[in-house]
Each structure stands twice: as structure tokens, then as C-alpha cells.
Residue frames as a rotation matrix with the C-alpha (Angstrom) as fourth column:
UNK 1
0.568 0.823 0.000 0.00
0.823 -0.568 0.000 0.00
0.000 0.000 -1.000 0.00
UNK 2
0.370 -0.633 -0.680 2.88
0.299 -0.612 0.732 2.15
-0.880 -0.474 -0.038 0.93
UNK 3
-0.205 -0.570 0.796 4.41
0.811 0.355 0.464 1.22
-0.547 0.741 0.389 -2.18
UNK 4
-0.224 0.618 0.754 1.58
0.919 -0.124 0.374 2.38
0.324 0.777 -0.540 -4.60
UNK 5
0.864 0.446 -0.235 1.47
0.482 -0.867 0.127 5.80
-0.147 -0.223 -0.964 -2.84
UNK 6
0.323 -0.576 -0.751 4.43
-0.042 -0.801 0.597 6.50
-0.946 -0.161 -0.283 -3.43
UNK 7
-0.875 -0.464 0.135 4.58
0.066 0.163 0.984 5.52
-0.479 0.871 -0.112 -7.21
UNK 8
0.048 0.984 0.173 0.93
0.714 0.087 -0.695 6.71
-0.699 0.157 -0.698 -7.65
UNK 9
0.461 0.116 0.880 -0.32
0.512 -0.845 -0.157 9.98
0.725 0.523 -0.449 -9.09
UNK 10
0.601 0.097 0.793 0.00
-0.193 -0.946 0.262 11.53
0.776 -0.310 -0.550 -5.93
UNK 11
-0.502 -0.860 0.093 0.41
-0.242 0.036 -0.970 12.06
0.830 -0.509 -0.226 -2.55
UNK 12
-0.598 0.355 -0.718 -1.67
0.716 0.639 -0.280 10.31
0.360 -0.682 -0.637 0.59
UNK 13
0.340 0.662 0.668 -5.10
0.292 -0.749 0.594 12.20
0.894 -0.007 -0.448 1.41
UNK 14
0.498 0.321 -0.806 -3.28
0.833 0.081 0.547 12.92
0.241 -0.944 -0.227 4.43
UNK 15
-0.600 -0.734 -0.318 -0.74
0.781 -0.624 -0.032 14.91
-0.175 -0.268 0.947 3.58
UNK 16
0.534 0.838 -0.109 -2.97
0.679 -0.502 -0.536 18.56
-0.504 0.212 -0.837 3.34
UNK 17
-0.578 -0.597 0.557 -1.62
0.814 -0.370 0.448 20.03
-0.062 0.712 0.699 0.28
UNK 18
0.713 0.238 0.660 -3.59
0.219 -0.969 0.113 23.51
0.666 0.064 -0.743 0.89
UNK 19
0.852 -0.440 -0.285 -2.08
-0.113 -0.686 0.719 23.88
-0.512 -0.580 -0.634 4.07
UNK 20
0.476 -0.872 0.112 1.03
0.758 0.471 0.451 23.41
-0.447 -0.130 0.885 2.44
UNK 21
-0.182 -0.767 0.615 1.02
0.975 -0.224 0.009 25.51
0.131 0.601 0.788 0.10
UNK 22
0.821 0.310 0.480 0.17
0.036 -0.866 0.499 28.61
0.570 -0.392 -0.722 2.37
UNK 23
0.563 -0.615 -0.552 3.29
0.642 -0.095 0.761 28.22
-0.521 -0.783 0.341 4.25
UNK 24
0.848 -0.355 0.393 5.49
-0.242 -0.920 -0.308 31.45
0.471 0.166 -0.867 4.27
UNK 25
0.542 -0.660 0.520 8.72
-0.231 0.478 0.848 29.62
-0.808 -0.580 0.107 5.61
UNK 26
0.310 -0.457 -0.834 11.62
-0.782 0.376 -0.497 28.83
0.541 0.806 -0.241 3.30
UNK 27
0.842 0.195 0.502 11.61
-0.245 0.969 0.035 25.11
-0.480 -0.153 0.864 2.88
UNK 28
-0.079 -0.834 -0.547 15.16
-0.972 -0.056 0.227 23.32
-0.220 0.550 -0.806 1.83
UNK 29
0.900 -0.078 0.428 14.67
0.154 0.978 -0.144 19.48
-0.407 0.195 0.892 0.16
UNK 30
-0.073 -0.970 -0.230 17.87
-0.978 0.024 0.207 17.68
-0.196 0.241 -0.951 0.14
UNK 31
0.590 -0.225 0.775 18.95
-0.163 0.907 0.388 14.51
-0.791 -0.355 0.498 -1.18
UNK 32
0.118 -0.900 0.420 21.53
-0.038 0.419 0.907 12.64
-0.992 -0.123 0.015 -2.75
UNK 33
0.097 -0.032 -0.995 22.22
-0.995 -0.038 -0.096 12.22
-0.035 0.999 -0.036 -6.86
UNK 34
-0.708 -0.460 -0.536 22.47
-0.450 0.879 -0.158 8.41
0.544 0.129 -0.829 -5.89
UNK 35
-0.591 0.665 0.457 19.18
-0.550 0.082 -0.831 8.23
-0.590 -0.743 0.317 -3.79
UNK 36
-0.692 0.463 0.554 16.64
0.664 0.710 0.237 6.08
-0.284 0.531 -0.798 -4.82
UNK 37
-0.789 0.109 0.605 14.76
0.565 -0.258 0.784 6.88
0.241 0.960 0.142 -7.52
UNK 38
0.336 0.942 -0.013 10.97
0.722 -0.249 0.645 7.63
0.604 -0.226 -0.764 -5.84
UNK 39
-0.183 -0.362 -0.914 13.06
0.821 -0.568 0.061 10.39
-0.541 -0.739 0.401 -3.58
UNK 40
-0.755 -0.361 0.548 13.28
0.617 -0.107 0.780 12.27
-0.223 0.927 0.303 -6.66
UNK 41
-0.122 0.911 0.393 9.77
0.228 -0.359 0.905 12.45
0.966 0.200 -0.164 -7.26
UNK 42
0.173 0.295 -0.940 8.88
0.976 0.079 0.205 13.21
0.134 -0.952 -0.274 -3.78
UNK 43
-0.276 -0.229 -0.933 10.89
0.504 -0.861 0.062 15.78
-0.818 -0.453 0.354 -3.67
UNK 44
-0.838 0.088 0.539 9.79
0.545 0.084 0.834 16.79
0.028 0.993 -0.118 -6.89
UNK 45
0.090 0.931 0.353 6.16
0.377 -0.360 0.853 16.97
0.922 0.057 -0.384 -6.32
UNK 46
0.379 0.090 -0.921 6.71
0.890 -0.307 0.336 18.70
-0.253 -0.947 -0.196 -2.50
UNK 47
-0.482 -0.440 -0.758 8.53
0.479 -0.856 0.193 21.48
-0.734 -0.269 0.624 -3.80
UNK 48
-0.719 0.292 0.631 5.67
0.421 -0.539 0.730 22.00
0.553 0.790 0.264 -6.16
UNK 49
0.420 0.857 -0.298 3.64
0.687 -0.085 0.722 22.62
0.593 -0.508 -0.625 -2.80
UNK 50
0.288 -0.133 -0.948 6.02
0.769 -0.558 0.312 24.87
-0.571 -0.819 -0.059 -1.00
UNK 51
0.896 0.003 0.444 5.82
0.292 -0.757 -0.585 28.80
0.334 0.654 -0.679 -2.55
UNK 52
0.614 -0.788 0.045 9.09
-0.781 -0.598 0.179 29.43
-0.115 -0.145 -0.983 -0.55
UNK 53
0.671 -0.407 0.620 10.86
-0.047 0.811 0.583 25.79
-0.740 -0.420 0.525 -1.07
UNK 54
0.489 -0.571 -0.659 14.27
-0.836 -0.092 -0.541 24.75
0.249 0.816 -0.522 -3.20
UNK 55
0.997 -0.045 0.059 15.74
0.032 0.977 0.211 21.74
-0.068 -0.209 0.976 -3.89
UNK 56
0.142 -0.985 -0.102 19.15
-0.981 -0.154 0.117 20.96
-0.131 0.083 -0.988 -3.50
UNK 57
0.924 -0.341 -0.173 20.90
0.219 0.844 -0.490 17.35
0.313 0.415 0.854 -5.05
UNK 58
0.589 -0.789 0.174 24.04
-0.620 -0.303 0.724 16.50
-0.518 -0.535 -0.667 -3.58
UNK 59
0.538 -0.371 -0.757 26.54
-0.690 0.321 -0.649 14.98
0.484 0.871 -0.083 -5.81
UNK 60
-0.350 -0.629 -0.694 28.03
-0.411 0.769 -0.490 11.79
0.842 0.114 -0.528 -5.31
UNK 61
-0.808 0.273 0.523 25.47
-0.509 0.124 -0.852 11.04
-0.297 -0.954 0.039 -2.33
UNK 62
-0.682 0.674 -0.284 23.11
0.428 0.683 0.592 8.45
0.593 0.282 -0.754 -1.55
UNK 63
0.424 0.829 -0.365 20.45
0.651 0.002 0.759 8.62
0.630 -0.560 -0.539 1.50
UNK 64
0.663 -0.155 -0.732 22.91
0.453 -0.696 0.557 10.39
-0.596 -0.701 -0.392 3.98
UNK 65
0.886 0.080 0.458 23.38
0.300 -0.850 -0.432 13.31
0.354 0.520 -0.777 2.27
UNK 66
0.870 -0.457 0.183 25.53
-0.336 -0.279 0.900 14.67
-0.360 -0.844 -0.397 5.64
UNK 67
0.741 -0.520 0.424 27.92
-0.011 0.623 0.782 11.90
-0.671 -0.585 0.456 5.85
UNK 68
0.549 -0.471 0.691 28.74
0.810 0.503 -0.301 11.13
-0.205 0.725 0.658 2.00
UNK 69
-0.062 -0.186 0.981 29.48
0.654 -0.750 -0.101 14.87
0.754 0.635 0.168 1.08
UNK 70
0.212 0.555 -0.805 29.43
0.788 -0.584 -0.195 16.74
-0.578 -0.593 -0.561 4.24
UNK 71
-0.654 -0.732 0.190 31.61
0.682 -0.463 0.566 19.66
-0.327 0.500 0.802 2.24
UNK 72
-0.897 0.320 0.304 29.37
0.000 -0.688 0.726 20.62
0.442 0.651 0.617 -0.36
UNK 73
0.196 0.901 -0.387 25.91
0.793 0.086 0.603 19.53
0.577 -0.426 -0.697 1.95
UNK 74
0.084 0.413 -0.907 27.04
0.875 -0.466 -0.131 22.08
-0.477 -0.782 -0.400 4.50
UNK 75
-0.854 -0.468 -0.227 27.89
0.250 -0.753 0.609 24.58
-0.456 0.463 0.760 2.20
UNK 76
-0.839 0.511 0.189 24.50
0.038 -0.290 0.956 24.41
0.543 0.809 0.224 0.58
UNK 77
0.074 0.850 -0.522 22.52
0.902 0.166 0.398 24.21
0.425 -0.501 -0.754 3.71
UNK 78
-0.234 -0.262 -0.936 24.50
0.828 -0.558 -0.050 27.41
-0.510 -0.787 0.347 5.18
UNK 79
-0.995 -0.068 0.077 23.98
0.102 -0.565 0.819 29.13
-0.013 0.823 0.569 1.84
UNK 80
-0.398 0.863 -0.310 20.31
0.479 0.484 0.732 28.46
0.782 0.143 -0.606 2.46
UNK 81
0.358 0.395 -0.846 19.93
0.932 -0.094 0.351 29.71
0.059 -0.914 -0.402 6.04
UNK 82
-0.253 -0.760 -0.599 22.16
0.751 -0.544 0.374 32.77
-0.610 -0.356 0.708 5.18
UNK 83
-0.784 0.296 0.546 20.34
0.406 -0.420 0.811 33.42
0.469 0.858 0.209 2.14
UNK 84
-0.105 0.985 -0.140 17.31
0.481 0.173 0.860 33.98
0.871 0.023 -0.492 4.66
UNK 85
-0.267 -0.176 -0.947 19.08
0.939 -0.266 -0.216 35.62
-0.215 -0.948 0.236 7.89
């Protein structure tokens, strides 16, 4: 069941995509260039729900982002939070 929600159309009636996309918060979605594939879309279709949100892809990373690449992950997470101070 899990599965098929996440390789559906969409996303689970739970997740409330109005309220999402009324947040006024910048939103950062990270993950790896080696993550599995359905991350992708996830983040994909979330950052078509947040009006303040940006993805970032870390190169040569799988799931931990952090660990594989911390370098260029903190660099793009401080660039983020600085971009907003």
C-alpha cells in the first residue's frame, strides 16, 4: 500500500496540500544524486507545494546526504539559512 502511494499519481489524502502551500517559511529538500529513484519524485512533487521551497541534489550522495558529502551539503545548507538571515 505504501508502495503504490508512493509511485501513484499523488500524494496520501493525508498529507494537506492547501495547508502546504500557504506556508510562508523557506523550505530546503535535500537529497543525494544516488538516492533512490521515488526520492526524486517526492521531492519533486513537495517542492511543487512549498511557494518558498528549493531543492538541492548532492553529488556523489546516496540517502545520507551529511555523511557522503558533508563539504558541499554544508555549504549548501549554510547558503540556504544565510540566504534567509
Amino acid at each position: 500500500m505504501i508502495i503504490a502511494k508512493l509511485f501513484g499519481p499523488g500524494f496520501p489524502d493525508s498529507l494537506p496540500k492547501n495547508e502546504a502551500r500557504k506556508l510562508q517559511i523557506p523550505v530546503l529538500l535535500v537529497y543525494g544524486e544516488e538516492s533512490p529513484k521515488f526520492f526524486h519524485s517526492i521531492s519533486d512533487k513537495l517542492l511543487e507545494l512549498f511557494p518558498h521551497g528549493r531543492k538541492v541534489v548532492i553529488p556523489g550522495t546516496s540517502h545520507e546526504t551529511h555523511g557522503d558529502n558533508p563539504e558541499v551539503y554544508n555549504e549548501e545548507v549554510m547558503g540556504f539559512i544565510n540566504n534567509y538571515e
